[in-house]
Phi, psi and omega in degrees: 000130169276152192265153164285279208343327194281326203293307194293325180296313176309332204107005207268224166293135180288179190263155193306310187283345166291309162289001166284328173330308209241069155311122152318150185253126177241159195240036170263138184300154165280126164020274154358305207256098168241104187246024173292349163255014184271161167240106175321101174121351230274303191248024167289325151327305180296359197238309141350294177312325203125122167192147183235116167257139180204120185278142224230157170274178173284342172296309197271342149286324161308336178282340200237058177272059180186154186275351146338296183299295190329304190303331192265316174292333187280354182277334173276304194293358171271309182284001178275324173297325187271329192286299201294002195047022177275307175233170215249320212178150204316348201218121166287116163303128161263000000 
């Protein structure tokens, strides 16, 4: 017997959960979705400032879990560079 799913890879029938998938598209919000308390705009100052996102492997949130920690190491290890003549100034172009 093929399974459909296999079918659905081939080109063949699509599989029962693709078609749950493939949902009429509607441009009414769903229920669920209530922004009727929000407030517009609530973290564009912050964003306005500047923000560097940087994703951690998982080994390393644990040793660094909090962006303090991340921030307190790369600053010794940036004043470890500069005593060392490796870096010219608190901040490096990338």
């Amino acid at each position: 017997m093929v399974d459909e799913y296999e079918l659905s890879m081939q080109g063949g029938r699509t599989a029962k959960n693709e078609q749950a998938m493939k949902k009429a598209e509607s441009d009414e919000m769903r229920k669920e979705y209530d922004f009727s308390s929000g407030i517009r705009g609530k973290y564009l100052p912050r964003l306005a400032k500047g923000a560097n996102v940087v994703v951690l492997d998982r080994d390393m949130a644990k040793v660094f879990p909090s962006s303090k920690a991340v921030n307190d190491a790369l600053r010794v290890l940036a004043e470890a560079g500069r005593r060392h003549g490796k870096v010219k100034g608190s901040t490096r172009g990338i």
